[in-house]
C-alpha positions in Angstrom: -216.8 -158.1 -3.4 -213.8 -155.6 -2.4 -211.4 -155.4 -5.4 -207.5 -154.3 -4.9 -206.8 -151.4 -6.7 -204.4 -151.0 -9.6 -200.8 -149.4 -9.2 -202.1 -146.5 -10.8 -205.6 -146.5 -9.5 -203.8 -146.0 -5.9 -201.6 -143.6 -7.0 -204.9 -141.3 -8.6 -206.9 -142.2 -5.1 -203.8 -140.9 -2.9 -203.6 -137.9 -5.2 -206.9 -137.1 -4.4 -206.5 -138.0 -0.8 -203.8 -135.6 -0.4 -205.4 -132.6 -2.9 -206.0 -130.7 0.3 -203.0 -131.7 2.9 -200.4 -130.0 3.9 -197.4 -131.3 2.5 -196.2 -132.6 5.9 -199.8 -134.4 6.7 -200.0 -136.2 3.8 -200.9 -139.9 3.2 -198.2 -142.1 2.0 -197.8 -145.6 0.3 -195.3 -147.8 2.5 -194.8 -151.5 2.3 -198.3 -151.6 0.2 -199.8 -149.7 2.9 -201.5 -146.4 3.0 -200.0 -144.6 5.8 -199.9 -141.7 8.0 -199.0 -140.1 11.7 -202.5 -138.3 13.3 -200.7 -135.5 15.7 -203.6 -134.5 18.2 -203.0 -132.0 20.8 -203.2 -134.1 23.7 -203.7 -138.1 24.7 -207.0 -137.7 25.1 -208.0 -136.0 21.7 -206.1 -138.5 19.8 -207.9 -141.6 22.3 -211.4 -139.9 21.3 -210.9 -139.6 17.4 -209.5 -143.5 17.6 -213.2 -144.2 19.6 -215.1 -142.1 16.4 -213.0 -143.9 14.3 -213.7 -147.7 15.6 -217.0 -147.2 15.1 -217.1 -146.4 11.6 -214.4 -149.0 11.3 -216.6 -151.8 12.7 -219.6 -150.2 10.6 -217.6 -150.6 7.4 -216.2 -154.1 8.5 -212.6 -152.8 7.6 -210.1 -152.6 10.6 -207.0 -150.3 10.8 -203.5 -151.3 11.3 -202.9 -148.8 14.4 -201.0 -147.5 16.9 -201.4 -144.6 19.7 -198.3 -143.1 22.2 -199.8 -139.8 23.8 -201.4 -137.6 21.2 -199.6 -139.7 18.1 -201.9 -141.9 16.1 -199.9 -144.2 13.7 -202.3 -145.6 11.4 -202.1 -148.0 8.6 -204.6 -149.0 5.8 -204.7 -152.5 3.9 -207.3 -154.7 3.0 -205.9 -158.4 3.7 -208.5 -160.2 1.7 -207.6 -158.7 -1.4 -203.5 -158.8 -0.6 -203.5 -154.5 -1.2 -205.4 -151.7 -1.2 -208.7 -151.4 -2.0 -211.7 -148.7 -2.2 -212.5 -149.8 1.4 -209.0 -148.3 2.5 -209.4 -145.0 0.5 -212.8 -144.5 2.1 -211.7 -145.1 5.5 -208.8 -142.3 5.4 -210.8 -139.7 4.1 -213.4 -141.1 6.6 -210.3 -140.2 8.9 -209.3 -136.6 7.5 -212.9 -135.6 7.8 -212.7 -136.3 12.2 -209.3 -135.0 12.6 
């Protein structure tokens, strides 16, 4: 069974998360969510990596929070069963940064 992190087990998995972000790209902690904005360079590019990224959603049985206007993906990470974040929402970003 999925586990919710600790305080400071998020805060070392978003460290990680971000090692290699720019400072402006970065993943954040809001409301007890991991979020970020995806910018893609057109609707179409950001409606594609959302497609790649269903699918490994649905393979993983873990379901973003999410929003798309244009070529901006806003994108939220929680697992609801556990009431926080979990491994499940640390795998699906870098899942994420690794299709951007």
């Amino acid at each position: 069974m999925t586990e919710k992190l600790t305080s400071t087990q998020t805060q070392a998995a978003l460290l990680e998360l971000n090692t290699s972000l720019p400072e402006n790209e970065q993943w954040t902690l809001q409301d007890g969510k991991l979020t970020k904005t995806f910018r893609f360079k057109s609707f179409i590019r950001a409606f594609g990596w959302m497609s790649q990224m269903a699918i490994w959603a649905e393979k993983m049985n873990h379901h973003p929070e999410w929003s798309n206007i244009y070529n901006i993906v806003d994108v939220k990470l929680v697992t609801h069963d556990v009431g926080g974040i979990s491994e499940l929402d640390i795998k699906l970003a870098n899942k994420m940064e690794m299709f951007k």
